[in-house]
Structures are given as structure tokens and as C-alpha cells.
VOGU-3710 file (C-alpha; in Angstrom, 3 decimals, decimal comma):
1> xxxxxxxxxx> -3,895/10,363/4,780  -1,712/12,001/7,741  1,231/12,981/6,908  2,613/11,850/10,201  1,511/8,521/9,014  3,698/8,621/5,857  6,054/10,068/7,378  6,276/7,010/10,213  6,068/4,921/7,998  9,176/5,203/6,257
11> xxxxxxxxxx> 10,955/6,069/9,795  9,650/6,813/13,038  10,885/10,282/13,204  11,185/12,527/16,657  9,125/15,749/17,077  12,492/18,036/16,752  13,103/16,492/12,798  9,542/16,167/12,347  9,118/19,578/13,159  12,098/20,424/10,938
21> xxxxxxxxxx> 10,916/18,541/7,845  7,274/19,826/8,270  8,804/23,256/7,891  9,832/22,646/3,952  6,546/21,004/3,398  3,602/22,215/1,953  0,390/20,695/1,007  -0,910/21,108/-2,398  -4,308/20,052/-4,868  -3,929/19,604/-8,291
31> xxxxxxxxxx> -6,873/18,227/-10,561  -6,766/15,055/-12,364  -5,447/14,965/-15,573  -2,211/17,109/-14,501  1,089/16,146/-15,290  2,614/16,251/-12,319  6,612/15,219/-13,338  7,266/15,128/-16,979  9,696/13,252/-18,735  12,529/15,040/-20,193
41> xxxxxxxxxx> 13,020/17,575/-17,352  14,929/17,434/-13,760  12,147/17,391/-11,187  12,901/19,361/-7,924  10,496/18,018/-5,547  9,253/14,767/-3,610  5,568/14,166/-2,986  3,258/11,896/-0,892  -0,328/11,712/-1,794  -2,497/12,429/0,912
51> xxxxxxxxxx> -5,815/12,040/-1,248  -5,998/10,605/-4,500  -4,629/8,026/-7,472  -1,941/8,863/-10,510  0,194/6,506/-12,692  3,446/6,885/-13,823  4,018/6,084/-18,018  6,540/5,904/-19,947  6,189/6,620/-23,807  7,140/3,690/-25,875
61> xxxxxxxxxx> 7,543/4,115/-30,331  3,692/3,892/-30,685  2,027/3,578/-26,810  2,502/4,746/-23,404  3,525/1,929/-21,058  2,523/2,329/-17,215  4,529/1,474/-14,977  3,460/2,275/-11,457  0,073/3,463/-9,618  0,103/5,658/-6,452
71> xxxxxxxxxx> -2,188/6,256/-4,296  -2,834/7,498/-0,634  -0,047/7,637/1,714  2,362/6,507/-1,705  5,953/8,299/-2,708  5,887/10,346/-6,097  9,503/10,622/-7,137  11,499/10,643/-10,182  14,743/8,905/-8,476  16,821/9,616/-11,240
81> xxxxxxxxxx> 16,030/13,290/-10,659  16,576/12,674/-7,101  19,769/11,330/-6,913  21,627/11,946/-9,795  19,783/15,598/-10,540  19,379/14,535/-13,934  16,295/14,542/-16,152  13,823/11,999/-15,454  12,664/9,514/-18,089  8,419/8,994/-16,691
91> xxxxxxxxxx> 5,697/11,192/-16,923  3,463/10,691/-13,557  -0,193/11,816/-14,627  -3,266/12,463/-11,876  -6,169/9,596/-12,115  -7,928/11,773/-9,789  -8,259/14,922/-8,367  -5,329/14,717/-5,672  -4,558/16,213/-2,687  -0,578/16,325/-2,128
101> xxxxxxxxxx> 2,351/17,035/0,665  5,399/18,524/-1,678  9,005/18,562/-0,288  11,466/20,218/-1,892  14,667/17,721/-2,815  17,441/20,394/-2,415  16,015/21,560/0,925  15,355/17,571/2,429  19,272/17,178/1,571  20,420/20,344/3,486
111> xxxxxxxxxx> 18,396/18,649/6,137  20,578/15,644/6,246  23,532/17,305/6,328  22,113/19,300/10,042  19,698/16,137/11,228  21,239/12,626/11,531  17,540/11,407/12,155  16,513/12,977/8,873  19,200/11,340/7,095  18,389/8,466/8,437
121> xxxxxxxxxx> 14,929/8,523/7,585  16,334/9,475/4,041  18,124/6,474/3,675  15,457/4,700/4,654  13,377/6,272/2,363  15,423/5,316/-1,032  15,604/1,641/0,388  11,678/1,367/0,138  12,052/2,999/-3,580  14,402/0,484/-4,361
131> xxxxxxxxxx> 12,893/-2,685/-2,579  9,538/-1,841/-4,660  11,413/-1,556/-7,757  12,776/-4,476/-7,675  9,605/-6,307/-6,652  8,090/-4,632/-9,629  10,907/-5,594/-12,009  10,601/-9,100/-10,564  7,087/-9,853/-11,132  7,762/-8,575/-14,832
141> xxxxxxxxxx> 10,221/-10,843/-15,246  9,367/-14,083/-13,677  5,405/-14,141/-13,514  2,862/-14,629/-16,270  0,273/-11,880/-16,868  -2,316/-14,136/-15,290  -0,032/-14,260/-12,097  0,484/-10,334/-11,893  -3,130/-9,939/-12,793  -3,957/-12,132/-9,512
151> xxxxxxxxxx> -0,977/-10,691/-7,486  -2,891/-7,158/-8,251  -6,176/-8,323/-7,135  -4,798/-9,826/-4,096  -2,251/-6,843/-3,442  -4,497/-4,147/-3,985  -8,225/-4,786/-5,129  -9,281/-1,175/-4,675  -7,135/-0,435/-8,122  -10,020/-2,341/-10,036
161> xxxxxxxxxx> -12,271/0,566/-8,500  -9,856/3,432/-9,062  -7,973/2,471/-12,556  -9,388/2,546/-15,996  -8,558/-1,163/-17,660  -6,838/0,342/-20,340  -4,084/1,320/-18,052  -4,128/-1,911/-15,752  -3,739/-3,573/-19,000  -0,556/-1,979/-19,963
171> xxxxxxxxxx> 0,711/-2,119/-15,981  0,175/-6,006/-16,854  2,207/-5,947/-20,328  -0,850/-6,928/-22,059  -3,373/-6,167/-24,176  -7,093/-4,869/-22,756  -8,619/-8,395/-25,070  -6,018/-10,893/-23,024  -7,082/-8,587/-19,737  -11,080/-9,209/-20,299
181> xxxxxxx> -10,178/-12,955/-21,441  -8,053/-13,192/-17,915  -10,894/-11,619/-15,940  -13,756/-13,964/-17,245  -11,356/-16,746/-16,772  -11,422/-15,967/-12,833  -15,002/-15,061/-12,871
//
């Protein structure tokens, strides 16, 4: 995916702060499997996937719960690295080999400080990461695993394609058994 395309949209930007932002950008491949921000440690960059799937987890007493998939033209962020500089709690791991656009946090917030567009586009940036997180934590909350299952399908079929069940079964909060039982059921 373009990175103008991304980049849009979040917040049509003009060429003078596009220009600007595309100068502390740089694209970047890294093979599936990769960690690419680990829990326990302050993460120093932002990333949009131009090519490719990845999942963010979280490790639980005895499993690792995911939380998120990403995929082309997505945000890869550890917001509490972001905005508080502190160490992030979820590990975001590669599905597939992925081709990314990295921006480094420190640099994007001396931007905002010279380019009111930039900061705008900032702000409008972290109110996206915050409207999906609370869409996420909402489903969890108020919708059965059949409903998220069907909210999935409907949202975003190609993840059936791209995601092995094992990990769509622990986005769901269930089990890979009540997942197959859920699928035949719709079948």
C-alpha cells in the first residue's frame, strides 16, 4: 500500500508536511516470524504496513492472548510507549513476510512542535488508535463469541485467508473446539 494513502487517510496532509514527514521515514522488510515490538521494553518507533499481516499478543499465566491483527495500510504502535515513553506491555509478531514504513516517535514529535499540519495529523492519528480500541474493548464486552466471530467475517473476511485459527480463536476469547463448532454452525 502507498504510503500517501496511509498517510491521507489519517489526515489529508499538504506536500510541504508531507514532504517533511517523508524525510524521517524509511521503508523497511522484515520476515515473518520477527518480533517486531516486544513487551517489556520502550519502543521508539511507529510503523504502517505497506505489505503484509502481524498480530499483537499478550502473554497470559499459561497462553498468549491476541489481541489485534494488522495488515496493509494498518498502524503498529505500542501507545503506551508512545505517549507515556514507558515500556509497552504487547509483543506484535509478523504473520507474514512484511514490508514496512518506520517513523521514528521522537522525531514525528519535534515535527509537531515546527508543523501545525503535522500536529494535527498527529492528533488525528491517536483519535483513530483510540476509537479502535474502544470498538475492540466493546465487542469484548458486550457481544458473544458467535457475534465477534460474524462481526470478523463481515468486517474483514480476508483474515480467514491470512490467520492461522489458533490465533483467531484466541482474538475471539475462545477455544479453537467452540471456533470449529461456531464455523460448522454457519456453514
Amino acid at each position: 500500500m502507498d504510503i500517501d494513502l496511509i498517510l491521507d487517510s489519517i489526515h489529508p496532509l499538504g506536500a510541504t508536511s508531507r514532504l517533511r514527514l517523508s524525510t524521517i521515514m524509511e521503508e523497511v522488510q522484515c520476515p515473518k516470524g520477527h518480533v517486531l515490538i516486544q513487551a517489556d521494553k520502550v519502543e521508539p518507533h511507529i510503523y504502517f504496513i505497506k505489505k503484509g499481516m502481524m498480530r499483537a499478543y499478550a502473554n497470559s499465566a499459561d497462553n498468549e492472548i491476541t489481541f489485534w491483527f494488522g495488515k496493509e495500510g494498518d498502524a503498529v504502535i505500542s501507545m503506551r510507549s508512545y505517549v507515556e515513553n514507558q515500556k509497552g506491555y504487547e509483543q506484535i509478531e509478523l504473520l507474514e513476510d512484511c514490508e514496512l514504513f518506520r517513523l521514528d516517535s521522537k522525531e514525528l514529535k519535534a515535527l509537531y512542535e515546527q508543523d501545525i499540519a503535522i500536529a494535527n495529523w498527529g492528533r488525528r492519528f491517536a483519535e483513530q488508535e483510540l476509537i479502535k480500541t474502544e470498538a475492540m474493548f466493546i465487542s469484548r464486552q458486550f457481544r458473544t463469541a458467535r457475534e465477534r466471530y460474524l462481526e470478523l467475517i463481515t468486517a474483514d473476511p480476508e483474515l480467514l485467508q491470512r490467520v492461522q485459527l489458533s490465533h483467531l480463536a484466541s482474538y475471539l476469547g475462545i477455544t479453537q473446539v467452540s471456533l470449529s463448532r461456531i464455523r460448522s454452525e454457519i456453514r
